[in-house]
ZANUSE-35242 format. One line per 4 residues: number of its first residue (from 1); their letters; for each residue x, y, z of N, C-alpha, C, O. Coordinates in steps of 0.02 Angstrom, whole numbers, plus 50000, padded with zeros to 5 digits. Atoms other than C-alpha are relative to their C-alpha. Layout:
NUM> A> X:Y:Z:X:Y:Z:X:Y:Z:X:Y:Z ~ ...
END
This chain:
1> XXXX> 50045:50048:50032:50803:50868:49134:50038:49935:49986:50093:49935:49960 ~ 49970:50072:49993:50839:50678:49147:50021:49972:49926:49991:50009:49887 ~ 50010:50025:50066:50882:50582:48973:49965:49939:49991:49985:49897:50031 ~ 50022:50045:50014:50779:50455:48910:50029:49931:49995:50073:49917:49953
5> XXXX> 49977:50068:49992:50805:50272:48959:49965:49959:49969:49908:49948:49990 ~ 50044:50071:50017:50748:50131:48862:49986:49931:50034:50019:49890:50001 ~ 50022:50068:49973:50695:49978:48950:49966:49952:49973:49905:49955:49980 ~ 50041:50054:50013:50651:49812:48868:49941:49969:50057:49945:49995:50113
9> XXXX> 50042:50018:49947:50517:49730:48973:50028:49912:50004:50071:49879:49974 ~ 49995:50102:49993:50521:49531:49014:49940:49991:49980:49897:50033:49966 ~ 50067:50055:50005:50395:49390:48987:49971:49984:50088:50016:49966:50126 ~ 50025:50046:49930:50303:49332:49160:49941:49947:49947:49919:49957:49890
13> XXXX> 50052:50039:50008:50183:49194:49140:49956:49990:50059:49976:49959:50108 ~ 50064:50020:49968:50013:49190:49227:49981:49932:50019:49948:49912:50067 ~ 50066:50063:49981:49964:49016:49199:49942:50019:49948:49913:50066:49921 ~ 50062:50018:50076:49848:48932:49078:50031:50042:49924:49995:50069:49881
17> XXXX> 49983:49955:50078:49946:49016:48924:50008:50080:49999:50009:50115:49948 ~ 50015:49922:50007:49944:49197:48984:50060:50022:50012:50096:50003:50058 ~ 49917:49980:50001:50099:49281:48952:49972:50076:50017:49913:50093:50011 ~ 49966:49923:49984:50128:49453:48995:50072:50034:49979:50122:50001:49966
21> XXXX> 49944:49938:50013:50255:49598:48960:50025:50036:50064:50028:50097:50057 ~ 49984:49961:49969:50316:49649:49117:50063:50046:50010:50122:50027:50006 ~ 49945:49944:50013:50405:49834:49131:50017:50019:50053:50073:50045:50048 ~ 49993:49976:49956:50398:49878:49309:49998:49946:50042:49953:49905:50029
25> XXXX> 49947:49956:49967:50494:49853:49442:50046:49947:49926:50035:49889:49909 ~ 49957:50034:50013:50640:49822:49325:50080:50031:50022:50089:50081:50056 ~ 49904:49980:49982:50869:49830:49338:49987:50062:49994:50004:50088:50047 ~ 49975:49935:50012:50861:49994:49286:49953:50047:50041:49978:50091:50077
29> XXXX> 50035:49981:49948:50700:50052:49375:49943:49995:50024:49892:49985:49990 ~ 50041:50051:49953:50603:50004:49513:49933:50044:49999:49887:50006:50016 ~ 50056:49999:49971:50453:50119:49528:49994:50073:49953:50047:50102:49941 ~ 50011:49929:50020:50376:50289:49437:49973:50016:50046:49937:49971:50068
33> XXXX> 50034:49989:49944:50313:50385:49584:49977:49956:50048:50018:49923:50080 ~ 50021:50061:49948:50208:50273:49693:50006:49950:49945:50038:49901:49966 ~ 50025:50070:50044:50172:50147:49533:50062:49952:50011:50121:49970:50013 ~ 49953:50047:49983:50263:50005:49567:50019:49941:49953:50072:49911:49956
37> XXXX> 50036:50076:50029:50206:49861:49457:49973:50021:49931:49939:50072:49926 ~ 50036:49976:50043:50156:49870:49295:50023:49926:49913:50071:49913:49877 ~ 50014:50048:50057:50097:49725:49158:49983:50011:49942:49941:50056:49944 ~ 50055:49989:50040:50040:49723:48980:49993:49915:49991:50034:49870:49996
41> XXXX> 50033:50063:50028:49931:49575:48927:49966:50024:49945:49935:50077:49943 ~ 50014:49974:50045:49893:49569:48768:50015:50034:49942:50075:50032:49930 ~ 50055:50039:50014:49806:49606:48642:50028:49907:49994:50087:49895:49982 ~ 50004:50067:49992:49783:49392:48653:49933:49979:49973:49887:49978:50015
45> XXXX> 50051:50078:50000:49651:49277:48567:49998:49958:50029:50011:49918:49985 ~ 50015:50064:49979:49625:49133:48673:49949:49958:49965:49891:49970:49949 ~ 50034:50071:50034:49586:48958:48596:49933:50000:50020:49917:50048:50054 ~ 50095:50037:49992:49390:48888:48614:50037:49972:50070:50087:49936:50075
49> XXXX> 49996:50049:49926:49385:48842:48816:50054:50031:50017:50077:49990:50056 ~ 49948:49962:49967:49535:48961:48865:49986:50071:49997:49966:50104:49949 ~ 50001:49924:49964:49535:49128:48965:50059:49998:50038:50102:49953:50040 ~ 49956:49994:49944:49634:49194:49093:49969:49975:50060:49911:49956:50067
53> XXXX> 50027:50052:49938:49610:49117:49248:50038:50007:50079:50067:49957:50101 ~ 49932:49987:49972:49713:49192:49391:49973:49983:50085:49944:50027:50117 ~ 50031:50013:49963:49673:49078:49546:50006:50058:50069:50037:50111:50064 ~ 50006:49937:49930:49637:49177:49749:50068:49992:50017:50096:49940:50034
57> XXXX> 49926:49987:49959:49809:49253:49797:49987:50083:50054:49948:50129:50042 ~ 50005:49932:49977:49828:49398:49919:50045:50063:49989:50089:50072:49946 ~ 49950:49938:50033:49901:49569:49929:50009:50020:50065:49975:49996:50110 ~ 49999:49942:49943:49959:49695:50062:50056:50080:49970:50109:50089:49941
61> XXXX> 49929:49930:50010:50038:49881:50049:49972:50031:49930:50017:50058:49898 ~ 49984:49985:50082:49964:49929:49868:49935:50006:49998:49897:49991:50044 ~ 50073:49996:50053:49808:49964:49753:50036:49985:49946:50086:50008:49920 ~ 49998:50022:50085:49785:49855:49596:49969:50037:49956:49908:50032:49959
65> XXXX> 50029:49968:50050:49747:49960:49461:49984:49976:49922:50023:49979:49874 ~ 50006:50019:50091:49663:49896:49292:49960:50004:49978:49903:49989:49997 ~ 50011:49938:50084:49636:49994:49120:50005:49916:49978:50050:49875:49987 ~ 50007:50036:50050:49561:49868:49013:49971:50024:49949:49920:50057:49955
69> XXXX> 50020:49966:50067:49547:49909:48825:49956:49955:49938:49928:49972:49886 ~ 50037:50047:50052:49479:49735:48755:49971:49952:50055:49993:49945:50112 ~ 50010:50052:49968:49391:49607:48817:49936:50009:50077:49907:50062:50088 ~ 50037:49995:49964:49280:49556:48977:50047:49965:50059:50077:49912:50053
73> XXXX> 49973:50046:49953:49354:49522:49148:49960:49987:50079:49936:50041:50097 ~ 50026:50000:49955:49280:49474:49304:50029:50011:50080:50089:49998:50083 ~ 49941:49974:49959:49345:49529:49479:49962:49970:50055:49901:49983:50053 ~ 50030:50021:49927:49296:49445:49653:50042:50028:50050:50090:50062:50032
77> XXXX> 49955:50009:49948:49372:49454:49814:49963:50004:50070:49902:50002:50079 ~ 50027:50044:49941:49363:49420:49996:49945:50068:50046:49909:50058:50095 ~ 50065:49943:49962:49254:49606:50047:49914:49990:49972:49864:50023:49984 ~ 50066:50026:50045:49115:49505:49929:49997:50044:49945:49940:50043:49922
81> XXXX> 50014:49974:50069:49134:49613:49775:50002:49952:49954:50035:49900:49959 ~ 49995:50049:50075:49100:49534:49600:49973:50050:49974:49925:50083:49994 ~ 49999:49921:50054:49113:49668:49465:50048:49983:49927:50105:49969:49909 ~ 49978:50027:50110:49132:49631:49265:50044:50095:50010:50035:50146:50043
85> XXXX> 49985:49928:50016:49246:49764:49198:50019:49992:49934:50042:49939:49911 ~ 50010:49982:50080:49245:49825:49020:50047:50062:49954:50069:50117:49972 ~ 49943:49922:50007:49352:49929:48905:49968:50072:50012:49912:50097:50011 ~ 50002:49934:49997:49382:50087:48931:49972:50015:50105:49946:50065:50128
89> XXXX> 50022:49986:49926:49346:50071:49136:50054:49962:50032:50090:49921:50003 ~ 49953:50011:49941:49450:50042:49306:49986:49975:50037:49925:49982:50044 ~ 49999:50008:49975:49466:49961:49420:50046:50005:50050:50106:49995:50037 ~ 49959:49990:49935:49535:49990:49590:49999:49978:50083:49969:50007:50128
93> XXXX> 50019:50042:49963:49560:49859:49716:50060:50041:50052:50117:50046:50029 ~ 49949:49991:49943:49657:49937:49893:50003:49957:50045:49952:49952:50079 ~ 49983:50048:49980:49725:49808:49972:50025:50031:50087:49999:50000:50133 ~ 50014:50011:49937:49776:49877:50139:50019:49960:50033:50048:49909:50013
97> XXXX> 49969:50066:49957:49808:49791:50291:50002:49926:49962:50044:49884:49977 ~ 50009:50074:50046:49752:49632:50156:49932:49992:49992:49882:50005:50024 ~ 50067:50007:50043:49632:49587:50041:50008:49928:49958:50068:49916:49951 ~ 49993:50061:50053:49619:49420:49927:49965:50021:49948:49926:50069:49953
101> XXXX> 50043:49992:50052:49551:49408:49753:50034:49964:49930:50093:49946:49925 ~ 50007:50046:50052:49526:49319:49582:50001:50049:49938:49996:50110:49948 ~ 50010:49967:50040:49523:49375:49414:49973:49934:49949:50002:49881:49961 ~ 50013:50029:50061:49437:49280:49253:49978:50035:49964:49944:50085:49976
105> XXXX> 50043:49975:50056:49394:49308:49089:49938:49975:49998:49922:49917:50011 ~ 50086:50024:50008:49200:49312:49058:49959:49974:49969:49899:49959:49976 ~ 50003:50065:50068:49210:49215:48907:50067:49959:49979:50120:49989:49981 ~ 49945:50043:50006:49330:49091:48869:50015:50018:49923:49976:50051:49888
109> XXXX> 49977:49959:50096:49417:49128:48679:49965:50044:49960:49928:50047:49911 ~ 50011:49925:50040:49404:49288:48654:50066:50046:50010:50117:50023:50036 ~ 49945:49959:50014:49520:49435:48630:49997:50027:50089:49945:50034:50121 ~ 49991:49962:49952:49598:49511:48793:50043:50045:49981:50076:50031:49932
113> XXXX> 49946:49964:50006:49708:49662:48804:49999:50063:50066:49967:50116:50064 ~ 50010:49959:49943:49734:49748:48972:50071:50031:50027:50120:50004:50001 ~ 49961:49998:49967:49858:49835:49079:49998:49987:50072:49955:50011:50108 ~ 50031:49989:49899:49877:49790:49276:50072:50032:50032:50129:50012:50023
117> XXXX> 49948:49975:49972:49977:49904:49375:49967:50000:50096:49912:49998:50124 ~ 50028:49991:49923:49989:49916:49569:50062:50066:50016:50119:50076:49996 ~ 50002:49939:49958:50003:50077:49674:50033:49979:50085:50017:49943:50133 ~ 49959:50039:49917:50117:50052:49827:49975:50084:50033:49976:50143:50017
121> XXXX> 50025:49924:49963:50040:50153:49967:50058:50018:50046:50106:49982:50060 ~ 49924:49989:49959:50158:50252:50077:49984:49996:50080:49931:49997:50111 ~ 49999:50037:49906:50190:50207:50265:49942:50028:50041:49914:49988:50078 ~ 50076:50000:49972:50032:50305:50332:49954:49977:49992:49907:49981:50032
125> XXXX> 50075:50021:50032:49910:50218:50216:50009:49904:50001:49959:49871:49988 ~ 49984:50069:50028:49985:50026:50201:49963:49957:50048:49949:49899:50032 ~ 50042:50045:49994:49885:49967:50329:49926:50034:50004:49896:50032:50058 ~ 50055:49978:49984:49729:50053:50296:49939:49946:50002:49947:49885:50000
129> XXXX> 50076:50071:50026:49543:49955:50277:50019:49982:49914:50040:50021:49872 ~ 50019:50018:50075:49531:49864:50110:49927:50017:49992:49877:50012:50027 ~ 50031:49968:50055:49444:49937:49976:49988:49982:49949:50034:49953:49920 ~ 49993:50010:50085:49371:49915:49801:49941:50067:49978:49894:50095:50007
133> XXXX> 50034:49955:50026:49313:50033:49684:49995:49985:49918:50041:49961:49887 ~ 50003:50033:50075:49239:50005:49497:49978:50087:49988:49951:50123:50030 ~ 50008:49954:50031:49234:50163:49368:50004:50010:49947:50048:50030:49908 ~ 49998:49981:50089:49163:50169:49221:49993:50055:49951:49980:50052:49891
137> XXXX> 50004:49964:50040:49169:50333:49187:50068:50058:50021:50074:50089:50073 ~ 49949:49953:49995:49328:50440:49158:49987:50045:49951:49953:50044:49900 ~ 49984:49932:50069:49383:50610:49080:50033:49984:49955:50078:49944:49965 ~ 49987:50014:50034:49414:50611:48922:50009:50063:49946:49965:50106:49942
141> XXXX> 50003:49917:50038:49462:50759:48800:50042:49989:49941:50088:49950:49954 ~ 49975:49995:50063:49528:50774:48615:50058:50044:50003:50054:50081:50052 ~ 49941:49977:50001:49699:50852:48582:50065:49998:49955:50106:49954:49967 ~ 49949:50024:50032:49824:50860:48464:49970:49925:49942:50009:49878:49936
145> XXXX> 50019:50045:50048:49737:50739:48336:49989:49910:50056:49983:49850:50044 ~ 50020:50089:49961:49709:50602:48485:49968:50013:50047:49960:50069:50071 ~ 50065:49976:49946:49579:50559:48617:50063:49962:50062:50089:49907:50057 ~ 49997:50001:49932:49656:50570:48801:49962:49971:50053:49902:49978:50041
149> XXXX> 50040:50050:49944:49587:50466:48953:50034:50006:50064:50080:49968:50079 ~ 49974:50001:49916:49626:50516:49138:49971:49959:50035:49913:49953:50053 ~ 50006:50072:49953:49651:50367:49231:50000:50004:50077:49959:49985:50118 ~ 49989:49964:49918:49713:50434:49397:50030:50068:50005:50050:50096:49953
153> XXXX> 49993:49945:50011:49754:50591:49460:49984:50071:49984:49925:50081:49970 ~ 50043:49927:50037:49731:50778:49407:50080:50003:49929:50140:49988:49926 ~ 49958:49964:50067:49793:50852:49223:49950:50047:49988:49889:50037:49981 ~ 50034:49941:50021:49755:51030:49187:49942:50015:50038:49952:50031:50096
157> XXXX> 50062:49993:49976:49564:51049:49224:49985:49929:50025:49946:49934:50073 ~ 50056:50047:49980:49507:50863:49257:50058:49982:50038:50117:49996:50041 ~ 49971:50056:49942:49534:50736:49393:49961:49951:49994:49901:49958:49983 ~ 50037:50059:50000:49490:50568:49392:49999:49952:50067:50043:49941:50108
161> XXXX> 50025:50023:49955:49384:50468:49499:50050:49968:50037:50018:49957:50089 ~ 49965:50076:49981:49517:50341:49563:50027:50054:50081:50053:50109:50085 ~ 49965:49985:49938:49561:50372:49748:50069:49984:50023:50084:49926:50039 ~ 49919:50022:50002:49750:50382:49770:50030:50017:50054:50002:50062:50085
165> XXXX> 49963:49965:49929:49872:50410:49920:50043:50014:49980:50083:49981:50013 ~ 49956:49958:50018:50000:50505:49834:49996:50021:49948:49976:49987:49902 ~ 49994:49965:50055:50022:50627:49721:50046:49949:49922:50104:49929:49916 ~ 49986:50047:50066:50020:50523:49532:49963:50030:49936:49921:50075:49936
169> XXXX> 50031:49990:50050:49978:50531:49365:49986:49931:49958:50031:49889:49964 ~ 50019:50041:50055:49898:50404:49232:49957:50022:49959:49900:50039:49975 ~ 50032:49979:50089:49846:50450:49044:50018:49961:49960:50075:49939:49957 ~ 50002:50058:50051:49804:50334:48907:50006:50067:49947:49986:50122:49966
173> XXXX> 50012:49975:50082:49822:50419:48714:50016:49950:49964:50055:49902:49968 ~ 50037:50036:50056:49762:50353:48583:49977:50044:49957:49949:50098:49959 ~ 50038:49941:50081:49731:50401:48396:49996:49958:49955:50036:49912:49953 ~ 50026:50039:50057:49658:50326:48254:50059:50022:49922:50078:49988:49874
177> XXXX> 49953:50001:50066:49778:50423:48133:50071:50031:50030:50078:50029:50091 ~ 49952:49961:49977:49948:50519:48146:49998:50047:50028:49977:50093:49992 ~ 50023:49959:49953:49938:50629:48295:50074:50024:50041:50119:49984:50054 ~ 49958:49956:49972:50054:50758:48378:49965:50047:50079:49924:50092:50080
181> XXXX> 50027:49979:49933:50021:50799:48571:50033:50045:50019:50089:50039:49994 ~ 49972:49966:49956:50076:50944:48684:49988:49976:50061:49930:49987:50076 ~ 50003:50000:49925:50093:50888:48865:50019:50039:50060:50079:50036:50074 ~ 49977:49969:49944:50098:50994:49020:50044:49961:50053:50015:49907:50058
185> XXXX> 49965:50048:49944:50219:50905:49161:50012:50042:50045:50018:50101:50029 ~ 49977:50007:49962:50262:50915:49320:50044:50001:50022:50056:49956:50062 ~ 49933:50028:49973:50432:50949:49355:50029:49965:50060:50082:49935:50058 ~ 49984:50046:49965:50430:50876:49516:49996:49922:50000:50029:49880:50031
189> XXXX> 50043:50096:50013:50338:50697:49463:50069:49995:49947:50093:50042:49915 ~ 49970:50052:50053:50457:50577:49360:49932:49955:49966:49877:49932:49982 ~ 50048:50050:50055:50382:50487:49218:50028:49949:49952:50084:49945:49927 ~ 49976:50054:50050:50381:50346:49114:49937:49981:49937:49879:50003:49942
193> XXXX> 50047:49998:50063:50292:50290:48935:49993:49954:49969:50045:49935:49943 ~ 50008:50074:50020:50248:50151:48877:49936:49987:49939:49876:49999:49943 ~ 50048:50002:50067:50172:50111:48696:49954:49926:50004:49975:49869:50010 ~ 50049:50077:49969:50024:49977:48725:50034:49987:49910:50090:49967:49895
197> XXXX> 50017:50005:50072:49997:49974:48526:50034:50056:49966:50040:50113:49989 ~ 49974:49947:50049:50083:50060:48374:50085:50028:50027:50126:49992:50054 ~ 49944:49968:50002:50232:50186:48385:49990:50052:50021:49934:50073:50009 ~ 49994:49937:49955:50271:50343:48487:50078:50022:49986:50125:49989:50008
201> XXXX> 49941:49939:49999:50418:50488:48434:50012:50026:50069:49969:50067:50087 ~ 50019:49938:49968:50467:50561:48586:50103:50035:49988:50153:49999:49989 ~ 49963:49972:50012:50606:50682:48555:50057:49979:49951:50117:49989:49960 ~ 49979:50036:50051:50656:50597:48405:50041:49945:50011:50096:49942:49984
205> XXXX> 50000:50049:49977:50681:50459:48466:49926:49963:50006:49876:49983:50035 ~ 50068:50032:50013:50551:50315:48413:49992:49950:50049:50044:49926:50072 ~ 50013:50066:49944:50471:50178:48540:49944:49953:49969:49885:49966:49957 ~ 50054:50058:50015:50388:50025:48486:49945:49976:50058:49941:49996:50116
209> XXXX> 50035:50020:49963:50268:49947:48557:50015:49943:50068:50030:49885:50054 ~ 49946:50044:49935:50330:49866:48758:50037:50026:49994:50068:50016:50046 ~ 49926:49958:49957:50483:49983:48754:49981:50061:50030:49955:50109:50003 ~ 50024:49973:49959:50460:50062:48898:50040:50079:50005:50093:50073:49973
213> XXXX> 49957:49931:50021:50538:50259:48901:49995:50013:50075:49942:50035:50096 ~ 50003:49942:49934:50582:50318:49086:50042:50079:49979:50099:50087:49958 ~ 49993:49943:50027:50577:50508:49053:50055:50016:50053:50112:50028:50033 ~ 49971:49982:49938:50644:50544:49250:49954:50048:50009:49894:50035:50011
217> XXXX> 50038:49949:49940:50583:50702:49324:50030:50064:49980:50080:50060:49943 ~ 49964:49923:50021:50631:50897:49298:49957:50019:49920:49994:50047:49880 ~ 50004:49986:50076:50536:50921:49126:49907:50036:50024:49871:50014:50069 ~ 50058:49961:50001:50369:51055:49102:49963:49975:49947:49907:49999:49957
221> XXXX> 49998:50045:50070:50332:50966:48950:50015:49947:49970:50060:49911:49991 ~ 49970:50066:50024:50343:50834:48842:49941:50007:49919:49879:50009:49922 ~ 50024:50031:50060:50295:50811:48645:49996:49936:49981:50043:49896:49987 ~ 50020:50071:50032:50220:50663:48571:50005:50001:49953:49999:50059:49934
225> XXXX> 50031:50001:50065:50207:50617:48403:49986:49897:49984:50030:49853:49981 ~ 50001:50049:50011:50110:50457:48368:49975:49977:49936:49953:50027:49908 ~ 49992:50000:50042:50084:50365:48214:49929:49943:49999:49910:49911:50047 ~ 50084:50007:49985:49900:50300:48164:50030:49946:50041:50085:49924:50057
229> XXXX> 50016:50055:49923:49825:50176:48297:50036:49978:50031:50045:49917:50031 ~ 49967:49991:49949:49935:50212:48425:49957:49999:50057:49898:50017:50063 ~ 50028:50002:49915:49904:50185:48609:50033:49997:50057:50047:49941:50078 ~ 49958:49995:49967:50003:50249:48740:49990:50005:50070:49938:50033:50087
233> XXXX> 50013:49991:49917:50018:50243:48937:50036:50052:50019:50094:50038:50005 ~ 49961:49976:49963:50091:50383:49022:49988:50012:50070:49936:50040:50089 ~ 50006:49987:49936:50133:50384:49205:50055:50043:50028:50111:50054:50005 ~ 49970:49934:49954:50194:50513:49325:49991:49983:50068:49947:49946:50090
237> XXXX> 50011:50005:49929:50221:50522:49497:50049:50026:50055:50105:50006:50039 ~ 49953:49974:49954:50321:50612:49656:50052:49943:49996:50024:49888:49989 ~ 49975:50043:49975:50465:50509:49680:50003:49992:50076:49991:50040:50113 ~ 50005:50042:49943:50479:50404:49834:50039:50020:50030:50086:50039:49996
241> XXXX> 49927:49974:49982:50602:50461:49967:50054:49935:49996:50115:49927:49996 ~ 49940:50077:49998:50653:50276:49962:49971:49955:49975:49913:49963:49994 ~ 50043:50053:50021:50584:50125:49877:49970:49947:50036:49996:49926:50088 ~ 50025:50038:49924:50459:50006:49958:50040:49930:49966:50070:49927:49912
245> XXXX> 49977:50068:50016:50509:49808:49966:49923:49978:49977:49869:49992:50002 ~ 50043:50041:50023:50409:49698:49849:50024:49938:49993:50079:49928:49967 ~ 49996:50062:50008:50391:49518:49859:49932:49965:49985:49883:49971:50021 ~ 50053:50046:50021:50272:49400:49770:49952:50061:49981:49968:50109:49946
249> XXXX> 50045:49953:49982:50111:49494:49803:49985:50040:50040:49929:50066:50035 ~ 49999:49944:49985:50149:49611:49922:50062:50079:50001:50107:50102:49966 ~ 49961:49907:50005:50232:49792:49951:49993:50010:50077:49952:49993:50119 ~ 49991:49995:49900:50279:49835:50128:50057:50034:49992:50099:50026:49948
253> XXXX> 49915:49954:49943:50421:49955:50224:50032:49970:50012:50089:49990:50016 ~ 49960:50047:49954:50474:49788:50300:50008:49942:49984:49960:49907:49970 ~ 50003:50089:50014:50551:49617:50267:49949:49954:50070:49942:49895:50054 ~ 50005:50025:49951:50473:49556:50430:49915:50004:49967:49882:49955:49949
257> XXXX> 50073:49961:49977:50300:49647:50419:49990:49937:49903:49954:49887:49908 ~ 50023:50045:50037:50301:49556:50217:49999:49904:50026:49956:49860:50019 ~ 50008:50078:49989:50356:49381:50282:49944:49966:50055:49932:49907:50064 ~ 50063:49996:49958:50211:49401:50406:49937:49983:49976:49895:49949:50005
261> XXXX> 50036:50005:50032:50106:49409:50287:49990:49932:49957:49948:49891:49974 ~ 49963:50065:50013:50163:49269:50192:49980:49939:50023:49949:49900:49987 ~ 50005:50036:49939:50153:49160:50336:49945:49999:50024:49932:49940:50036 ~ 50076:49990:50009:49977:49204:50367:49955:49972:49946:49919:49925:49966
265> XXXX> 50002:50022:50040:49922:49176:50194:49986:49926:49977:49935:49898:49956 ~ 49986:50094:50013:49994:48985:50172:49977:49997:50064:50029:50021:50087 ~ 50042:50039:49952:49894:48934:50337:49954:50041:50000:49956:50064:50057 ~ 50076:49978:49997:49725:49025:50310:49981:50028:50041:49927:50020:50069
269> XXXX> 50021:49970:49964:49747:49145:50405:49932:50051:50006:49923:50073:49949 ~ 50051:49962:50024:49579:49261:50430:50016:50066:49984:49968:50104:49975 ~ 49964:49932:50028:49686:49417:50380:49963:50012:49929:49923:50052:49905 ~ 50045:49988:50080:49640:49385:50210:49913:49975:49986:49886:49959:49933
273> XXXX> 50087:50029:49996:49458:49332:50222:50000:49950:49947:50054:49930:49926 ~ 50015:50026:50041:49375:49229:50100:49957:50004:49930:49899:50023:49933 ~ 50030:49983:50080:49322:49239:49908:49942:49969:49985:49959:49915:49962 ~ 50050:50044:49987:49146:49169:49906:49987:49954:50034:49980:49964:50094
277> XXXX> 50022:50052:49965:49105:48995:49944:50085:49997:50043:50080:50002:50104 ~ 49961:50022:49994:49294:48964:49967:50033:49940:49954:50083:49907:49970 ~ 49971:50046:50065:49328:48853:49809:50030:50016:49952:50037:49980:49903 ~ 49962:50010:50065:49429:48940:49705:50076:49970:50015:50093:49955:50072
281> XXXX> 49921:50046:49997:49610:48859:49690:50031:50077:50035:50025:50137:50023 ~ 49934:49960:49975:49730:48946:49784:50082:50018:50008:50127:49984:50032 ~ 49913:50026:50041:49902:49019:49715:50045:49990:50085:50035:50009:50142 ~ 49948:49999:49915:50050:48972:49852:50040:50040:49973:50039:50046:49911
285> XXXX> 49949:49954:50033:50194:49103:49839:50064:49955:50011:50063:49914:50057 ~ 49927:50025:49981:50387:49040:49829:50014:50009:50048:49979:50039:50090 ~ 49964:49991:49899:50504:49030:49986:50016:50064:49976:50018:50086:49918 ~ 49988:49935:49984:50546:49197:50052:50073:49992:49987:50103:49943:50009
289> XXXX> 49941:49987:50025:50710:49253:49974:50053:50031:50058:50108:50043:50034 ~ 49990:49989:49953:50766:49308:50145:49990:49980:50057:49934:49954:50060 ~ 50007:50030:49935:50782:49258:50325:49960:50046:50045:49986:50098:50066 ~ 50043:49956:49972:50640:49332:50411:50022:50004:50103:49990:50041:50141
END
């Protein structure tokens, strides 16, 4: 059984005022199972006339995954979806050979508080068709003095809707007062834990809220103990036989096969189609950190 690593997270900035917490990929480690990526935003008030605002960029190699717990967000992209999503529901955009897409808030100053993680698919699936999928209804079950939420994956009896290409796990807990969990695990999946809100014990050892806990892998179990209005992420997942390359917005096997993409992208290429009319602003990515 692995020992518990703490990981601070960083700041990223979005644009327009939107900061983030990002924990994944970081120095110490790059990926829980497939999950690759992983943000918190939030909770955030935005001023009168400010939202998030995250102009058309593309993707390849991955599914965006996002658990929102506050707030209203809106989701477009270039297969013509437009789909509000609301707490307590998912979204799951597979990106695939490539996909484009937008995100806003659906009111300007109001509270947000979300997580976005992306799912790196593995070398049979990375160029599949793009995909989206909206789900507003997951399992959900009481336990240990807190309510549980299967996000992806199977635990115990349930499975949740989210279509995945490798064996993963995602569970939200949450409790209104002081709550003590039993967890079943996986000894093959590695995991990691991450406190949205409040405080989390795990083997006496306490985690605030953004310190991220990579558990590793080898463990049948795992105790919680959280402390009222707590809200916790836990993910699981096979490890990788090798890690994929990420740059900007995509995930790929290959420096070539990402700078391809890339390169496509910044001249309009029809790879990524188009997001409605074609008017939303469009992000450019940095130079390629490598010689393609």
């Amino acid at each position: 059984m692995s020992a518990i690593v703490r990981i601070e997270p960083r700041s990223a900035d979005l644009g327009n005022g939107m900061l983030v917490r990002r924990t994944l990929p970081s120095r110490q480690q790059r990926m829980i199972g497939a999950w690759c990526f992983l943000d918190h935003a939030g909770p955030v008030v935005f001023p009168a006339g400010q939202g998030m605002h995250v102009g058309a960029h593309p993707h390849i190699g991955l599914q965006t995954f996002t658990w929102l717990i506050e707030g209203e967000v809106l989701h477009r992209d270039s297969l013509g979806n437009e789909q509000i999503i609301r707490p307590g529901q998912v979204n799951l955009m597979t990106a695939g050979r490539g996909i484009a897409h937008t995100e806003d808030s659906l009111h300007d100053g109001r509270r947000l508080h979300a997580a976005q993680l992306w799912i790196a698919l593995p070398p049979e699936a990375e160029n599949c068709p793009p995909a989206f999928a909206h789900h507003p209804d997951l399992p959900q079950w009481q336990q240990g003095g807190a309510r549980l939420t299967l996000l992806a994956g199977t635990y115990a009896r349930w499975t949740a809707p989210a279509h995945v290409h490798s064996p993963l796990l995602g569970l939200d807990i949450s409790s209104d007062g002081p709550a003590s969990v039993d967890l079943s695990l996986d000894p093959a999946f590695e995991y990691g834990l991450l406190p949205l809100v409040g405080e989390a014990s795990i083997e006496d050892e306490r985690f605030q809220a953004d310190e991220f806990a990579y558990l590793g892998d080898g463990r049948s179990s795992l105790q919680l103990d959280l402390t009222a209005g707590t809200q916790i992420l836990l993910l699981g997942g096979l490890p990788f036989a090798q890690p994929v390359l990420m740059w900007w917005n995509f995930v790929g096997w290959s420096k070539a096969g990402i700078a391809e993409a890339q390169r496509q992208w910044e001249n309009g290429d029809p790879r990524f189609g188009t997001i409605g009319d074609g008017s939303a602003p469009r992000l450019s990515p940095p130079p390629l950190p490598w010689r393609d």
